[in-house]
PDB file of N, CA, C and O in Angstrom:
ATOM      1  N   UNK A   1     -10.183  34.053  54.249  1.00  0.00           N
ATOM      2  CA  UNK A   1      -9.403  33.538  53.137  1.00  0.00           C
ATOM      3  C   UNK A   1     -10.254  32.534  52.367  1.00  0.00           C
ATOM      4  O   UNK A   1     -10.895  31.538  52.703  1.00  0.00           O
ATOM      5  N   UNK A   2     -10.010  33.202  51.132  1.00  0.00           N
ATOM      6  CA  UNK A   2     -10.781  31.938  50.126  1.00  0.00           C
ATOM      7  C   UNK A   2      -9.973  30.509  49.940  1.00  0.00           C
ATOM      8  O   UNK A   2      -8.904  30.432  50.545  1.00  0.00           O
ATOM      9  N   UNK A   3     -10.357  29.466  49.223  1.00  0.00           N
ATOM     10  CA  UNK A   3      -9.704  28.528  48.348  1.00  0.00           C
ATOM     11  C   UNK A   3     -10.131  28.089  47.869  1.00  0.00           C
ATOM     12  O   UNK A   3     -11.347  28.116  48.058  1.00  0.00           O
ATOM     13  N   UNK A   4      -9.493  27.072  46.547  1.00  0.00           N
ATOM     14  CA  UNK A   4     -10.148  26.256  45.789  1.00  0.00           C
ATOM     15  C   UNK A   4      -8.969  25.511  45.499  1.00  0.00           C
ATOM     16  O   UNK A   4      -7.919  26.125  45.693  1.00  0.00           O
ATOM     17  N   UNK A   5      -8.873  24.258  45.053  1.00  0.00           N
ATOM     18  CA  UNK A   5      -8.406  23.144  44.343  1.00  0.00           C
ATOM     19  C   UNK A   5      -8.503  23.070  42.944  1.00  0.00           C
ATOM     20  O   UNK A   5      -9.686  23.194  42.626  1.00  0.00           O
ATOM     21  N   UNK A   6      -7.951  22.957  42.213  1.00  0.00           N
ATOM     22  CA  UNK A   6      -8.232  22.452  41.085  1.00  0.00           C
ATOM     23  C   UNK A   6      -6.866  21.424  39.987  1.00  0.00           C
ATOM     24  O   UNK A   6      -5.748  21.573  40.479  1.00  0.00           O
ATOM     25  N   UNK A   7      -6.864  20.829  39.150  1.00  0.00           N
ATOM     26  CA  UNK A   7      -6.202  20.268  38.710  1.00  0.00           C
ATOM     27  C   UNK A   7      -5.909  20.830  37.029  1.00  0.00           C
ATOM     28  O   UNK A   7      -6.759  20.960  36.148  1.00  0.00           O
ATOM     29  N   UNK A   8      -4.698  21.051  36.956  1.00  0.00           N
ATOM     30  CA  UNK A   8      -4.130  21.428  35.717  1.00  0.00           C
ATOM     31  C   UNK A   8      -4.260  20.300  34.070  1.00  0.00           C
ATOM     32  O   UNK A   8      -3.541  19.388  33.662  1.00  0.00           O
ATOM     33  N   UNK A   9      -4.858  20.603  33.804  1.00  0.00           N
ATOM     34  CA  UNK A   9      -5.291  19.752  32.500  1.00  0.00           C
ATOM     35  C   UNK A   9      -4.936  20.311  30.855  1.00  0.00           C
ATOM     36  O   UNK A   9      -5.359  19.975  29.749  1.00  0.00           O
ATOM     37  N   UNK A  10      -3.938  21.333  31.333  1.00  0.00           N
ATOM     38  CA  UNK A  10      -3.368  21.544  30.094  1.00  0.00           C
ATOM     39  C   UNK A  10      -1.789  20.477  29.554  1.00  0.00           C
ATOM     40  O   UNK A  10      -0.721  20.358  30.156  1.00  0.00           O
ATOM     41  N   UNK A  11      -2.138  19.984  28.507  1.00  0.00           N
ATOM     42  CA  UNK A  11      -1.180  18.786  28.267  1.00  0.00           C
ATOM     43  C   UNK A  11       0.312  19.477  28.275  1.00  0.00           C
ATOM     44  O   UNK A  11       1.123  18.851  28.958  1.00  0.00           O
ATOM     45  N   UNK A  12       0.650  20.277  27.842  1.00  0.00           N
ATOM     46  CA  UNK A  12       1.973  20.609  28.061  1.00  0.00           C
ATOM     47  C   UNK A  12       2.310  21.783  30.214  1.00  0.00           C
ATOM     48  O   UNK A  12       3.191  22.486  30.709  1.00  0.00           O
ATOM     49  N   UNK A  13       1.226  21.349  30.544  1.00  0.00           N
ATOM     50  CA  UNK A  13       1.144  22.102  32.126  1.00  0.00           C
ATOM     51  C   UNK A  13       0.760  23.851  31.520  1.00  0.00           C
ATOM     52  O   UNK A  13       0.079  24.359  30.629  1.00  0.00           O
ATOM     53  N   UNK A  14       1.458  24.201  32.369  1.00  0.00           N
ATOM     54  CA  UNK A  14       1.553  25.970  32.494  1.00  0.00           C
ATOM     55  C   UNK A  14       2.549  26.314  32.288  1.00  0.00           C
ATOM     56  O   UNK A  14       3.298  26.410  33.260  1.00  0.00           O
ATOM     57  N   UNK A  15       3.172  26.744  30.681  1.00  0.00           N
ATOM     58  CA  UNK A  15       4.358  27.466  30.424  1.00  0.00           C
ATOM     59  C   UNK A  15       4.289  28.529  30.587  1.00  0.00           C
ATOM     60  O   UNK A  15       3.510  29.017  31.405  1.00  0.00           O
ATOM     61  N   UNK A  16       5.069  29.194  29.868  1.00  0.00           N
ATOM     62  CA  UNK A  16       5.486  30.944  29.792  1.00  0.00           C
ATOM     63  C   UNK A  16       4.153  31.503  29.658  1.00  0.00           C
ATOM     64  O   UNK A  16       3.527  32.064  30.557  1.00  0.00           O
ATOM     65  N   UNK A  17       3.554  31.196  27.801  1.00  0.00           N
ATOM     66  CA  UNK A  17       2.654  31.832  27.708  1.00  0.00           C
ATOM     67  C   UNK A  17       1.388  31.587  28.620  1.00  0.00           C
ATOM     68  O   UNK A  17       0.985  32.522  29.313  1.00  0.00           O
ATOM     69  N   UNK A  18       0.788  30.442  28.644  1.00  0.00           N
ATOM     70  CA  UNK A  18      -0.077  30.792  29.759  1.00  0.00           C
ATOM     71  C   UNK A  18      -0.354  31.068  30.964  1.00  0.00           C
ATOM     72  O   UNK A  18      -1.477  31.137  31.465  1.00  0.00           O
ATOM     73  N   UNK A  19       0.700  31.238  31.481  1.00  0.00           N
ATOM     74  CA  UNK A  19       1.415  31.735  33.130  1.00  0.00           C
ATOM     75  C   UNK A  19       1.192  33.142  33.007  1.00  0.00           C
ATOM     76  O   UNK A  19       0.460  33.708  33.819  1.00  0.00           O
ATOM     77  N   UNK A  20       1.916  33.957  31.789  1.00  0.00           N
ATOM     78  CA  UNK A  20       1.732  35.251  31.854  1.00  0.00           C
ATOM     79  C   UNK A  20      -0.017  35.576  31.092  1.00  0.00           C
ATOM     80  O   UNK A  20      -0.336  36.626  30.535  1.00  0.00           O
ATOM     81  N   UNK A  21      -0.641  34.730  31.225  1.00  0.00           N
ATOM     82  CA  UNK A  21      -1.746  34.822  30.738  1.00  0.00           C
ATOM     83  C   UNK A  21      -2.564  35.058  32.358  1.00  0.00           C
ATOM     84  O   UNK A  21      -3.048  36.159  32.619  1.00  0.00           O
ATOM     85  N   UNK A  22      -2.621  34.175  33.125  1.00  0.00           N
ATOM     86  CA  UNK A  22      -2.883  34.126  34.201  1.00  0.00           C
ATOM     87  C   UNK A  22      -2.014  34.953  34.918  1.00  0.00           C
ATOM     88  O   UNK A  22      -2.768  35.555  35.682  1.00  0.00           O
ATOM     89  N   UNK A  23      -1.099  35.261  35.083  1.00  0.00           N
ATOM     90  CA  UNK A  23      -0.921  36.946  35.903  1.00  0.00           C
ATOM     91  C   UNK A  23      -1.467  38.244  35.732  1.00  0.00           C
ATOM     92  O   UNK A  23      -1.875  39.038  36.580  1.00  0.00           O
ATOM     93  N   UNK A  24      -1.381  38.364  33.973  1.00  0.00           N
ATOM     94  CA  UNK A  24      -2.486  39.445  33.793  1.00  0.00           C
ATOM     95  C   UNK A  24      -3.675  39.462  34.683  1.00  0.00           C
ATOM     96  O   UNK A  24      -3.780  40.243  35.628  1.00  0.00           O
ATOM     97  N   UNK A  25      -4.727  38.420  34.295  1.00  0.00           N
ATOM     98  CA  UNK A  25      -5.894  38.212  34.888  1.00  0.00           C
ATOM     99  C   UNK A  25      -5.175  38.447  36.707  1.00  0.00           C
ATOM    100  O   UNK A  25      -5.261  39.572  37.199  1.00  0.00           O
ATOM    101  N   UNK A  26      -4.664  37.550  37.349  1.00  0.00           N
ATOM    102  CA  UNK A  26      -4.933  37.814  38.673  1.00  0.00           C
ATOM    103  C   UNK A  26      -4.266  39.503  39.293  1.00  0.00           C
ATOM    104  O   UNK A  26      -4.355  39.995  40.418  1.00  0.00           O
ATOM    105  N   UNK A  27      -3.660  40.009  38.124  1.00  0.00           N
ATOM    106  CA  UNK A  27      -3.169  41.778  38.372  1.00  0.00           C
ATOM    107  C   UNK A  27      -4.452  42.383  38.779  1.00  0.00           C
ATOM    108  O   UNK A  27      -4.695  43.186  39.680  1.00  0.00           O
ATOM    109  N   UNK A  28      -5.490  41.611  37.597  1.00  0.00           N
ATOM    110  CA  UNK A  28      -6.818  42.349  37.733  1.00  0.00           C
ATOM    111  C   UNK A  28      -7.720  42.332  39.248  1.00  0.00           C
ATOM    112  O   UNK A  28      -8.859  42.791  39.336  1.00  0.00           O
ATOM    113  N   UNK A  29      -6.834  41.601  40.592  1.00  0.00           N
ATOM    114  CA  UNK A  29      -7.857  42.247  41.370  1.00  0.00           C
ATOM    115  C   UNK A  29      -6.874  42.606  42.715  1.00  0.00           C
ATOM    116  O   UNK A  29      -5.771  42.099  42.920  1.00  0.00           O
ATOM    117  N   UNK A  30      -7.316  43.260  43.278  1.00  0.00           N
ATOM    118  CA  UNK A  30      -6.399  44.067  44.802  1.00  0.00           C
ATOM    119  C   UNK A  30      -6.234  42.983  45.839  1.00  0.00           C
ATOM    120  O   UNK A  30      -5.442  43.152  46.766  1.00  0.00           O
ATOM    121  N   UNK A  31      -6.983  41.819  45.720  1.00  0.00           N
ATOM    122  CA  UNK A  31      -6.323  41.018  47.009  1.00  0.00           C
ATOM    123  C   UNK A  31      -4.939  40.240  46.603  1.00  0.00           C
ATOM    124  O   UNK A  31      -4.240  40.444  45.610  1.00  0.00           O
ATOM    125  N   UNK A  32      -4.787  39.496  47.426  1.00  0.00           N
ATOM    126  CA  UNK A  32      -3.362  38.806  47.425  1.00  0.00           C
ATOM    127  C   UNK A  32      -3.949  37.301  46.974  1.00  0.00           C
ATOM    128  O   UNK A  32      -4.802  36.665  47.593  1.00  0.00           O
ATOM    129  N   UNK A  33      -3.357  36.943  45.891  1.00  0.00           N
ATOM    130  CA  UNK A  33      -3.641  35.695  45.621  1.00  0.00           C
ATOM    131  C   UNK A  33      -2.321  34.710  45.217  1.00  0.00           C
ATOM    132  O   UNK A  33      -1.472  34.985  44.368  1.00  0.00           O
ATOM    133  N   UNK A  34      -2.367  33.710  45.903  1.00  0.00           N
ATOM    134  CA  UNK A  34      -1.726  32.854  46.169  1.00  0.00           C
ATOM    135  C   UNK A  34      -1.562  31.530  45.198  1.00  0.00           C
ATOM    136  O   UNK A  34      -2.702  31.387  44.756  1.00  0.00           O
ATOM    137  N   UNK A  35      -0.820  30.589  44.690  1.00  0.00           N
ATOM    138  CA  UNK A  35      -0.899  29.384  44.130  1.00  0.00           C
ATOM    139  C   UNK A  35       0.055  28.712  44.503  1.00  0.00           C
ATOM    140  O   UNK A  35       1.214  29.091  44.676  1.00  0.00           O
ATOM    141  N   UNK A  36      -0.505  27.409  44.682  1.00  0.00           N
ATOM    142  CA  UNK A  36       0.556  26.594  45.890  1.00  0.00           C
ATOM    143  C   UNK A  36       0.435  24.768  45.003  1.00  0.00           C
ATOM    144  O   UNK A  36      -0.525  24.066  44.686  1.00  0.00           O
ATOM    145  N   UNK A  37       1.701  24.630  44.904  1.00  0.00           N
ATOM    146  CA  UNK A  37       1.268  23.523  43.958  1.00  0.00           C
ATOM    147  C   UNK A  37       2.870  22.724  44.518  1.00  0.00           C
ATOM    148  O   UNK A  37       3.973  23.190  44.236  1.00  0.00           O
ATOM    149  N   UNK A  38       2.671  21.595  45.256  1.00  0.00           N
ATOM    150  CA  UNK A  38       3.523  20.350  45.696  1.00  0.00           C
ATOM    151  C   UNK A  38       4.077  20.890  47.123  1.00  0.00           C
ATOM    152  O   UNK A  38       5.008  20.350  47.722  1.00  0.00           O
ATOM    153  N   UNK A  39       3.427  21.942  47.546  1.00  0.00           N
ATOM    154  CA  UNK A  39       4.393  22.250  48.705  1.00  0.00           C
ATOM    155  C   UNK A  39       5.026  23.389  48.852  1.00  0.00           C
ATOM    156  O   UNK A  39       5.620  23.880  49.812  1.00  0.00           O
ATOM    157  N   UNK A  40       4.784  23.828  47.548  1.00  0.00           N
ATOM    158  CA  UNK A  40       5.560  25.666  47.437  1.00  0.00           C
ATOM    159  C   UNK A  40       4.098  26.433  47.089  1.00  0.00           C
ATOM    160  O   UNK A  40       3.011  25.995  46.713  1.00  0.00           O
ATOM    161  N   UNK A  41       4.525  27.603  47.353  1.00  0.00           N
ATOM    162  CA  UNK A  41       3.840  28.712  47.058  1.00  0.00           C
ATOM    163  C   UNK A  41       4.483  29.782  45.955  1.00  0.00           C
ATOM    164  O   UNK A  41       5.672  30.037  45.768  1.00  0.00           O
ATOM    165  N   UNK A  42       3.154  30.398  45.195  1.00  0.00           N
ATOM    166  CA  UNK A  42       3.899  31.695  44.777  1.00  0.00           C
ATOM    167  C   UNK A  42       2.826  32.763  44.287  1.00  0.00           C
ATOM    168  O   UNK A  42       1.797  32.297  43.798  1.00  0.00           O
ATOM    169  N   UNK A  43       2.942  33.981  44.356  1.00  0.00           N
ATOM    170  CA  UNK A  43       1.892  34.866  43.980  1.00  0.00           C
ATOM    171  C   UNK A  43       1.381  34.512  42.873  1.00  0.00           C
ATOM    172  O   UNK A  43       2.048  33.909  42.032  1.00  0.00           O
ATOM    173  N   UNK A  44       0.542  34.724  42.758  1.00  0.00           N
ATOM    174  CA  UNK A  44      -0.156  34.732  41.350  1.00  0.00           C
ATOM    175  C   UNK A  44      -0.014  35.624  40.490  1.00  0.00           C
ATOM    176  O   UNK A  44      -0.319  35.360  39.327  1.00  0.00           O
ATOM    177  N   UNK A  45       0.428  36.766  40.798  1.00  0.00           N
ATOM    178  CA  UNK A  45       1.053  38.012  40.082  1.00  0.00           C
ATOM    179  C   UNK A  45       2.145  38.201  39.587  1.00  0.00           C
ATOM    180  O   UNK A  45       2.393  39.242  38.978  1.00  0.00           O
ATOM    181  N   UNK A  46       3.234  36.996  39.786  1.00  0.00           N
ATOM    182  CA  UNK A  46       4.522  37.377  39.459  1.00  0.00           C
ATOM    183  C   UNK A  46       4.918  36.084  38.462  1.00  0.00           C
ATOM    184  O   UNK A  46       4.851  34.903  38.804  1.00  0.00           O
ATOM    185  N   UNK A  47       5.272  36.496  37.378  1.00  0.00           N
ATOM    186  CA  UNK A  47       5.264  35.423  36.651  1.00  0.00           C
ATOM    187  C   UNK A  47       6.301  34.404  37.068  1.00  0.00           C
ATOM    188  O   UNK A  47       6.224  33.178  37.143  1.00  0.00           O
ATOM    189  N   UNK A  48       7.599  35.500  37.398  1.00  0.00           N
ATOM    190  CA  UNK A  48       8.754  34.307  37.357  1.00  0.00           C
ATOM    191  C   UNK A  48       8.546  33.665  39.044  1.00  0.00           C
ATOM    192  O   UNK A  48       9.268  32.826  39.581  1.00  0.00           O
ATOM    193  N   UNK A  49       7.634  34.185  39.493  1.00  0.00           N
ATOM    194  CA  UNK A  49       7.504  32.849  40.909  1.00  0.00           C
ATOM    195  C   UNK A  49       6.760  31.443  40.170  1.00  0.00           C
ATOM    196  O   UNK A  49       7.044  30.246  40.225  1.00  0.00           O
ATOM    197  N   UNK A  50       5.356  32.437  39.256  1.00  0.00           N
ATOM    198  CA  UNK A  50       5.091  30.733  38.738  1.00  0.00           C
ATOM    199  C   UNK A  50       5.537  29.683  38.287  1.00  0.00           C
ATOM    200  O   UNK A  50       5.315  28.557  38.734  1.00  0.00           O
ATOM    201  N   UNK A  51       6.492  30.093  36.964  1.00  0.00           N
ATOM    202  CA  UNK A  51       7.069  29.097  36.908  1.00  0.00           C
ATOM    203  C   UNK A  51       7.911  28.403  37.414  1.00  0.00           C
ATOM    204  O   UNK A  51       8.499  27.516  36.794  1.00  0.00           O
ATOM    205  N   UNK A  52       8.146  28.737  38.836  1.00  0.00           N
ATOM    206  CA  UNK A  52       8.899  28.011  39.697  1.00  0.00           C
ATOM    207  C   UNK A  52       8.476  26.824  40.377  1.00  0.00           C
ATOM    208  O   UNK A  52       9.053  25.937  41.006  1.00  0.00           O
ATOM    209  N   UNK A  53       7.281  27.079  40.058  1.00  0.00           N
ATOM    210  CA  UNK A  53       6.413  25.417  40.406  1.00  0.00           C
ATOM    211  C   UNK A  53       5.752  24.465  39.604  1.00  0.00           C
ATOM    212  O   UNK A  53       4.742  23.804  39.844  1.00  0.00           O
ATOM    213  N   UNK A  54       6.690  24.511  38.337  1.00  0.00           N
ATOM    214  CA  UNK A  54       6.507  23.591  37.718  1.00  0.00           C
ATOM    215  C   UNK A  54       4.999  23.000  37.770  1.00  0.00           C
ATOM    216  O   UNK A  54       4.788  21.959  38.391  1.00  0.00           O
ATOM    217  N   UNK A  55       4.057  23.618  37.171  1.00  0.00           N
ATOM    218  CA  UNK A  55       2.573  23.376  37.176  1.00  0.00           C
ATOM    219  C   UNK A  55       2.340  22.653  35.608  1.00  0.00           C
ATOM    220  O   UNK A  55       2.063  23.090  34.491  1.00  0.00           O
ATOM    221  N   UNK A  56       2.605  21.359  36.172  1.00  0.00           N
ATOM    222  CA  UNK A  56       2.460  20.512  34.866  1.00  0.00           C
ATOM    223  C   UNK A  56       0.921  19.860  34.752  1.00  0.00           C
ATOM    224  O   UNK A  56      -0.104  20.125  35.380  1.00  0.00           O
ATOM    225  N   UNK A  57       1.190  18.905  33.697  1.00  0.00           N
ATOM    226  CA  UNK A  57      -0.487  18.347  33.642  1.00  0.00           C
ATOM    227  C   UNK A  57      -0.749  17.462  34.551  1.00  0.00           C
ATOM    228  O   UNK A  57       0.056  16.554  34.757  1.00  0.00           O
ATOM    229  N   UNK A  58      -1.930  17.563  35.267  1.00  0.00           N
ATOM    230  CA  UNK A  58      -2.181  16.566  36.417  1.00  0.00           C
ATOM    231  C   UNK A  58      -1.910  16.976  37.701  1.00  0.00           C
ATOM    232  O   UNK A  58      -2.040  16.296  38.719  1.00  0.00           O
ATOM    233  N   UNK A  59      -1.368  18.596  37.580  1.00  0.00           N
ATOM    234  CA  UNK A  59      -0.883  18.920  39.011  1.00  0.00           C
ATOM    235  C   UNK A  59      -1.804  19.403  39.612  1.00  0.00           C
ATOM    236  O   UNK A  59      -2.635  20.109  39.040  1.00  0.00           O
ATOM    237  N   UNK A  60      -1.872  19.020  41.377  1.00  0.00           N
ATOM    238  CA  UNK A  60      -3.095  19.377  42.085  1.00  0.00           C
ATOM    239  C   UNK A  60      -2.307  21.189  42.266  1.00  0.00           C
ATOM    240  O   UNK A  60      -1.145  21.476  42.553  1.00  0.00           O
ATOM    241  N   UNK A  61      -3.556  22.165  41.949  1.00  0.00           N
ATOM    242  CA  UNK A  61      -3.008  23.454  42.836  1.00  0.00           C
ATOM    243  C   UNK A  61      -3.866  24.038  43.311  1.00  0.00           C
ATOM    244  O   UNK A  61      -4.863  24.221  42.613  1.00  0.00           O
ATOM    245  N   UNK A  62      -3.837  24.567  44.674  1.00  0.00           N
ATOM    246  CA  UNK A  62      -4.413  25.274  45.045  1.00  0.00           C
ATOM    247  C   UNK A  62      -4.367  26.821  45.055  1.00  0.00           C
ATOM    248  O   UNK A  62      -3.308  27.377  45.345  1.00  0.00           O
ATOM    249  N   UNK A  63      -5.521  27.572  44.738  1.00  0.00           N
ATOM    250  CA  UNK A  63      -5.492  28.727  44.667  1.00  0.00           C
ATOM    251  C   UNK A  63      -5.976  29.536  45.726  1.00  0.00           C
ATOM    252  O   UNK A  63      -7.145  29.185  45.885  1.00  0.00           O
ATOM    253  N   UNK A  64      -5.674  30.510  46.602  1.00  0.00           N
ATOM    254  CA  UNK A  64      -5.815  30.963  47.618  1.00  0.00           C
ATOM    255  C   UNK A  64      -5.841  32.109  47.602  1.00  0.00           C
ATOM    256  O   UNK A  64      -5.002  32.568  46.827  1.00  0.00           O
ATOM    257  N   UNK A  65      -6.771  33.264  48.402  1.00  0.00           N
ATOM    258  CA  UNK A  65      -6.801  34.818  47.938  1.00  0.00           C
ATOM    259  C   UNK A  65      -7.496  35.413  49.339  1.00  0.00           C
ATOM    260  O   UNK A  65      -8.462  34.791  49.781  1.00  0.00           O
ATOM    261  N   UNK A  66      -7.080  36.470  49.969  1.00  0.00           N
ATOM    262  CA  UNK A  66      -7.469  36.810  50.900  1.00  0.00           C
ATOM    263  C   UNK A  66      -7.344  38.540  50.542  1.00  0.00           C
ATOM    264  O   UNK A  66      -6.337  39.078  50.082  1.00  0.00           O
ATOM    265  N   UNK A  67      -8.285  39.037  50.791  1.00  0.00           N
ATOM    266  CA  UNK A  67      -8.472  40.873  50.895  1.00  0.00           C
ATOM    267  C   UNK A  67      -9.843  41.093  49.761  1.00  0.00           C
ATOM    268  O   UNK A  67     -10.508  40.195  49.245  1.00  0.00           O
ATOM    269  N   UNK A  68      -9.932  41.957  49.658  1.00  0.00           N
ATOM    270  CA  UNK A  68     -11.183  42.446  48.821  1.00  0.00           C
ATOM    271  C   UNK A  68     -11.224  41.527  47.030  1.00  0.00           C
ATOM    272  O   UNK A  68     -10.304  41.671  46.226  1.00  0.00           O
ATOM    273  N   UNK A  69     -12.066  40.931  46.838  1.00  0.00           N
ATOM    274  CA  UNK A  69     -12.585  40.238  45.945  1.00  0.00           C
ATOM    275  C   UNK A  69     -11.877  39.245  45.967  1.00  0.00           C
ATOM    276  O   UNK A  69     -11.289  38.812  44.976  1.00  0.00           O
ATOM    277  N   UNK A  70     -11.826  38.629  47.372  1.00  0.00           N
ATOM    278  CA  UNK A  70     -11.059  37.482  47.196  1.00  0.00           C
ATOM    279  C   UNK A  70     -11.685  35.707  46.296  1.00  0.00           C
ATOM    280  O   UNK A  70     -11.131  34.849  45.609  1.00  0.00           O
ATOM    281  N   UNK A  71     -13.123  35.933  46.856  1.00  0.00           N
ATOM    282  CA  UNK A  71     -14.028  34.477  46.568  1.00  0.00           C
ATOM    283  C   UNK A  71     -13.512  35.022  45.019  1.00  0.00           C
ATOM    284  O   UNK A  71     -12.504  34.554  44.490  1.00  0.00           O
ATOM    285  N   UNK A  72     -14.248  35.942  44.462  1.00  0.00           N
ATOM    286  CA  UNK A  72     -14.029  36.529  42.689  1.00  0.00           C
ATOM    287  C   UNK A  72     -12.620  35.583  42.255  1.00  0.00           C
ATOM    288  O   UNK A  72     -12.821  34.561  41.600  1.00  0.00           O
ATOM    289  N   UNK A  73     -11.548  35.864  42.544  1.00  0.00           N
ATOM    290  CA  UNK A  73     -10.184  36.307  42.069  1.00  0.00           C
ATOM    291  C   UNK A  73     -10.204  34.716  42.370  1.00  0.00           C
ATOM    292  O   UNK A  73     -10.428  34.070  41.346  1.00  0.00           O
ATOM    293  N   UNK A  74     -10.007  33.872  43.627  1.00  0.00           N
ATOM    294  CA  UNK A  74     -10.201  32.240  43.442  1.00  0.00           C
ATOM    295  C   UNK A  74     -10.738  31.863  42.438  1.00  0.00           C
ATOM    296  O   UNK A  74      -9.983  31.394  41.587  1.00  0.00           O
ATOM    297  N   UNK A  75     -11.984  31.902  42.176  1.00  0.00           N
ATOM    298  CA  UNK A  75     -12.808  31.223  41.294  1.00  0.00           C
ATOM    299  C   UNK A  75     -12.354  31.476  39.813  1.00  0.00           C
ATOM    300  O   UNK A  75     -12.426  30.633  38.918  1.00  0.00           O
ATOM    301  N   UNK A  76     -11.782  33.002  39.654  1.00  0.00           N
ATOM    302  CA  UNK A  76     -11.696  33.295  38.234  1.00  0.00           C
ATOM    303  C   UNK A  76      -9.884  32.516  37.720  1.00  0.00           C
ATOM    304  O   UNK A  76      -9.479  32.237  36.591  1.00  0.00           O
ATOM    305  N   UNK A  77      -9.291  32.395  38.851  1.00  0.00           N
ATOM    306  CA  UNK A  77      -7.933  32.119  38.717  1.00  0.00           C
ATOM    307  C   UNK A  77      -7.826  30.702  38.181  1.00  0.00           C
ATOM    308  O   UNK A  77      -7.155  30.043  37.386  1.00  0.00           O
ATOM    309  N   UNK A  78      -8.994  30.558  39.163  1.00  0.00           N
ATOM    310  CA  UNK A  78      -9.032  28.214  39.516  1.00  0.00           C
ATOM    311  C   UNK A  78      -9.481  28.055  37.898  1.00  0.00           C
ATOM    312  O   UNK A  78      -8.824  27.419  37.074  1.00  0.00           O
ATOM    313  N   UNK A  79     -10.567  28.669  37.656  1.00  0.00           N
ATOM    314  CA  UNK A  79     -11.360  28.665  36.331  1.00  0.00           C
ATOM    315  C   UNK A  79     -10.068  28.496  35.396  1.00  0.00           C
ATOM    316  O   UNK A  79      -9.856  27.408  34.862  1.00  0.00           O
ATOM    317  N   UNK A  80      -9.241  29.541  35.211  1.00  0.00           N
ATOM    318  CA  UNK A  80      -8.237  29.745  33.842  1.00  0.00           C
ATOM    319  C   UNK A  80      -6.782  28.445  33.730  1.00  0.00           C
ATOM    320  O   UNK A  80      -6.015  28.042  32.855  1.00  0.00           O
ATOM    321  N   UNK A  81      -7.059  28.163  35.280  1.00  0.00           N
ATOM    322  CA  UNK A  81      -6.191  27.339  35.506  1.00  0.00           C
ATOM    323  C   UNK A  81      -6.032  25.748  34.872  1.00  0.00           C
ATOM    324  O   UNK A  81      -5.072  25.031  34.588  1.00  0.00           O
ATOM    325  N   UNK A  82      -7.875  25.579  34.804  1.00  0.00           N
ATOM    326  CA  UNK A  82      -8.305  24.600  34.439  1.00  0.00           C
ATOM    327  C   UNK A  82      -8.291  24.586  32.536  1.00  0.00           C
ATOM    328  O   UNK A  82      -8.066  23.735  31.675  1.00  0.00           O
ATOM    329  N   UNK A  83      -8.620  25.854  32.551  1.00  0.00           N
ATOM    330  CA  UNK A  83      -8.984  26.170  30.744  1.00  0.00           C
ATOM    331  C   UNK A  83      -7.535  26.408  30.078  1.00  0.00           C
ATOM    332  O   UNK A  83      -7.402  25.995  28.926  1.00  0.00           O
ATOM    333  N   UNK A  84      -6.889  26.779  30.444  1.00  0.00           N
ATOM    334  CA  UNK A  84      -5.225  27.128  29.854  1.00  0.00           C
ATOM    335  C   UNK A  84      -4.610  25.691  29.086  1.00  0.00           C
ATOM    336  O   UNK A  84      -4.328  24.655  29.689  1.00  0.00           O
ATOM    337  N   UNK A  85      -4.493  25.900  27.717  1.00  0.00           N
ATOM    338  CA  UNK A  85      -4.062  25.271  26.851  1.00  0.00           C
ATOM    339  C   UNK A  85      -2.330  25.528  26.854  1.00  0.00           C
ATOM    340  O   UNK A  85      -1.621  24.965  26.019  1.00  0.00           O
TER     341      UNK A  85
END
């Protein structure tokens, strides 16, 4: 299992649109990837789990991915996580 940390630095957090921005992208790979932010978890693939964790600005989340291209799918997830306006 991969991970990474990263912190959300988009001023309004992770709404609709960039949530379903970041599911697209993590559709794009076959492992299971994970985002876990205050204590909850939720796929990275499903939009309406994301916004269930309220991924505002300043929030620590971790991204987690285990099965084939897992290191990839962390890094590219953590990456958008950070860049998402």
């Amino acid at each position: 299992m991969h991970r990474k940390t990263v912190t959300v630095t988009a001023p309004h957090g992770i709404h609709t649109r960039p949530a379903a921005l970041l599911v697209k992208a993590a559709q794009g790979y076959e492992c299971d990837i994970l985002v876990e932010c205050g204590g909850r978890r939720a796929s990275a693939k499903s939009l309406f789990r994301l916004q269930t964790l309220a991924l505002s600005q300043g929030a620590e989340v971790t991204v987690s991915a285990q099965g084939d291209g897992a290191q990839q799918a962390v890094e590219a997830i953590a990456t958008l996580l950070q860049e998402l306006n």
